[in-house]
Structure formats: C-alpha cells, structure tokens
C-alpha positions in Angstrom: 17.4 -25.9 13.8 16.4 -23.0 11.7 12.5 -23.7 12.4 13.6 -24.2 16.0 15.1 -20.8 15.9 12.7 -18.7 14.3 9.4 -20.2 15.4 6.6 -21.3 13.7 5.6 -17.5 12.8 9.2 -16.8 11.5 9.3 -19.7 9.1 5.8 -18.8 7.1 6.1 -17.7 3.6 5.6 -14.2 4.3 8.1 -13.7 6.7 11.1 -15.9 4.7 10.3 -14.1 1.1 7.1 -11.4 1.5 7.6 -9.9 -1.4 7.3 -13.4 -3.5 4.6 -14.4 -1.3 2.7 -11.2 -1.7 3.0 -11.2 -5.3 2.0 -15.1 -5.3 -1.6 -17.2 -6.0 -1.3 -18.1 -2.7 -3.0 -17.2 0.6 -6.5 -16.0 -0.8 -9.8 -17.0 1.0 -10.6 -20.0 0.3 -13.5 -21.3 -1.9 -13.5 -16.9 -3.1 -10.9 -16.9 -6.1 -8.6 -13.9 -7.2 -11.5 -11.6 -9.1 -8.9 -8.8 -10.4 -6.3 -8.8 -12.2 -3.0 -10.3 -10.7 -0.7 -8.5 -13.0 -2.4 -5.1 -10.9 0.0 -5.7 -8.4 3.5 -5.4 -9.7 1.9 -2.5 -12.1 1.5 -0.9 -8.6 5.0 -1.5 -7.2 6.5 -0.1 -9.6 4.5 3.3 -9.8 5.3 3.4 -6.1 9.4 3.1 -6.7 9.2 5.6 -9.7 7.8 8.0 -7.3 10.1 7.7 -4.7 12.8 5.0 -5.2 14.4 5.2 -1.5 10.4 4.4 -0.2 11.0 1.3 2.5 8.4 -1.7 1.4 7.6 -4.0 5.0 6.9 -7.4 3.5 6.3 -9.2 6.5 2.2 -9.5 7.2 0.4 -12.6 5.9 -2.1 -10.3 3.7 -0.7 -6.6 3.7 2.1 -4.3 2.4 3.3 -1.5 4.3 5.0 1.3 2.4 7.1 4.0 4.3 9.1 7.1 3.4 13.1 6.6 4.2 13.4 7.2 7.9 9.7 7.3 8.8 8.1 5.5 11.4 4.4 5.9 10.1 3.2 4.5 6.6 2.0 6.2 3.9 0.7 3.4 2.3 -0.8 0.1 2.9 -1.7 -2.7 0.2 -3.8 -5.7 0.8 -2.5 -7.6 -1.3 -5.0 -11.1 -0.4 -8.3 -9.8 -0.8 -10.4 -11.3 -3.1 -12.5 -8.9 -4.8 -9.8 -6.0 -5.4 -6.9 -4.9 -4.8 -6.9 -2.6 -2.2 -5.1 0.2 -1.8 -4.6 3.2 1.3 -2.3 6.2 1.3 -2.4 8.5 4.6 -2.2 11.6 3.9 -3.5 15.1 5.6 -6.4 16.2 6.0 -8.0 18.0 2.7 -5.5 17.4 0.4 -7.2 15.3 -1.9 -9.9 16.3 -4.1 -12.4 12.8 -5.6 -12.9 14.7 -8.5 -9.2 14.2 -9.4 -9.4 10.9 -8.7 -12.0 9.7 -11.8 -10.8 7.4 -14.0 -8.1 6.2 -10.9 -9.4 2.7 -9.4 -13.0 0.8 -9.7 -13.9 2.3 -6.7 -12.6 5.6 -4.2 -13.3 6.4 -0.9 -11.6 9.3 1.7 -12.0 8.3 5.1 -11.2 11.7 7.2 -12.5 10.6 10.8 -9.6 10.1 12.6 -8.1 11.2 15.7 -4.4 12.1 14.4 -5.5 14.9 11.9 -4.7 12.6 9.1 -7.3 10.7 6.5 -7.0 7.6 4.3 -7.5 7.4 0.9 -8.8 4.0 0.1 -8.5 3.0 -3.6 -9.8 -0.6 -5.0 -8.5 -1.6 -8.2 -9.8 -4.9 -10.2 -8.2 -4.2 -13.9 -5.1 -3.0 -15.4 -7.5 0.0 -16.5 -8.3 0.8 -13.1 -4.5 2.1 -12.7 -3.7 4.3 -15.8 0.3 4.8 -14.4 0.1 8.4 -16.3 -2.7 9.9 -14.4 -1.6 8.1 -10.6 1.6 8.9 -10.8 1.0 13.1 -10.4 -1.4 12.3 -8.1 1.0 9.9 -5.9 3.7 12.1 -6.1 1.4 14.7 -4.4 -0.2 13.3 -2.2 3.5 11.8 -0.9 4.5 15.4 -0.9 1.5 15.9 1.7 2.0 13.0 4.0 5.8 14.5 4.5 4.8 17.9 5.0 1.9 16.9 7.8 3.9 13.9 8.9 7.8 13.9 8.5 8.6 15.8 11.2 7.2 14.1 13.7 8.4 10.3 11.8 11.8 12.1 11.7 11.9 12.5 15.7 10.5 9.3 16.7 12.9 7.8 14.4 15.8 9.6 15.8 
C-alpha cells in the first residue's frame, strides 16, 4: 500500500532517503565510472553546514542537491552530485561579487557564468580530488559569497516566502 500511495516516483531511492542516495555509488552513468574522489562529497557538506548551520539541504532529485538559506525560496547552491567526471558545484550569487583570481587553488576547474536575466550569476566550481577543496581557503570565500546572495536576494526570497 505504501508504493500504492506514493507512486512509482515517490518510492525511488532519492525521494525515501536523498541524502544516503546522494552520498551513495549508485546512480552514475553507466559504462562512465566515478573519476573523482567520493570522499569530495561529504568534505563539501560539511563546509556548507559550518558556514551556515540553519542552511535547508533539498534531497529529493535523482542527480542534484539543492541548498537554500532558512526561509528562502531560491537556492544558493546546487550540487550534482551523479556526474561522472567531477563533482560539480554552483552557488548563485550577484552580479560582480566574485573575483577568479581569488578562486586559484579552489576546484580543478572555475567558471562565472553572469548572462542571466535576473541580475544574478553562477559560479560553477568542479572538483575531482580532496585537494581541489582546501576547507581553509573555501570557507572565507563561501561565507562571502552567502553574504552576497542574501543581500541581492533575501528580500525578495523573504516575501515570496511570506
């Protein structure tokens, strides 16, 4: 009766535990392999809840983690977490605020994507090895840029929460 109840969609792995799923072997492409380190993962989760313990983590996709401020409707950060070749990692922020140069030695790979319509642009970070994510230099740079997304965006995720 519980299958019956929650559907097909509402009985996959994701959707009963995410979080376990997320951080599991399972659910990569097939025939690809994991080719960065798994252990990148929880490493990251955890830098996320030191820099804001109340931040609300949306388990519930087959292949992504949303990550929102308390009370916001927009995310700040999203992790796709069953790609093959990195973990990848976005955080919305505003416009400007973040510099590449203060980004070297942060990920295999950075990209700022500023194109888009709301104002706001992504910082896309891929990380492969525990290396990649030295927690003493991302942290600083987390905790501002967190400081930016609520300061361009919690006032308006405050009032289409409320």
């Amino acid at each position: 009766t519980a299958t019956a109840t929650a559907g097909i969609e509402g009985n996959m792995p994701w959707k009963k535990d995410g979080e376990k799923w997320h951080l599991s072997d399972k659910g990569f492409p097939l025939g690809k392999g994991v080719k960065w380190d798994r252990t990148v993962l929880p490493k990251m989760l955890k830098l996320l809840r030191e820099v804001d313990p109340t931040l609300e983590f949306k388990w519930d996709v087959r292949d992504a983690v949303t990550v929102r401020p308390l009370g916001s409707s927009r995310f700040w950060c999203r992790i796709k977490t069953k790609e093959s070749a990195a973990l990848e990692v976005w955080f919305v922020g505003q416009r400007g605020q973040v510099n590449l140069g203060r980004l070297e030695g942060i990920g295999r790979e950075s990209v700022i994507e500023g194109d888009r319509d709301d104002g706001s642009e992504v910082l896309k970070l891929w990380f492969v090895t525990g290396d990649n994510l030295p927690a003493g230099k991302v942290k600083p740079v987390l905790v501002e840029h967190l400081r930016g997304f609520l300061k361009a965006f919690g006032d308006s995720a405050e009032k289409e929460a409320g």
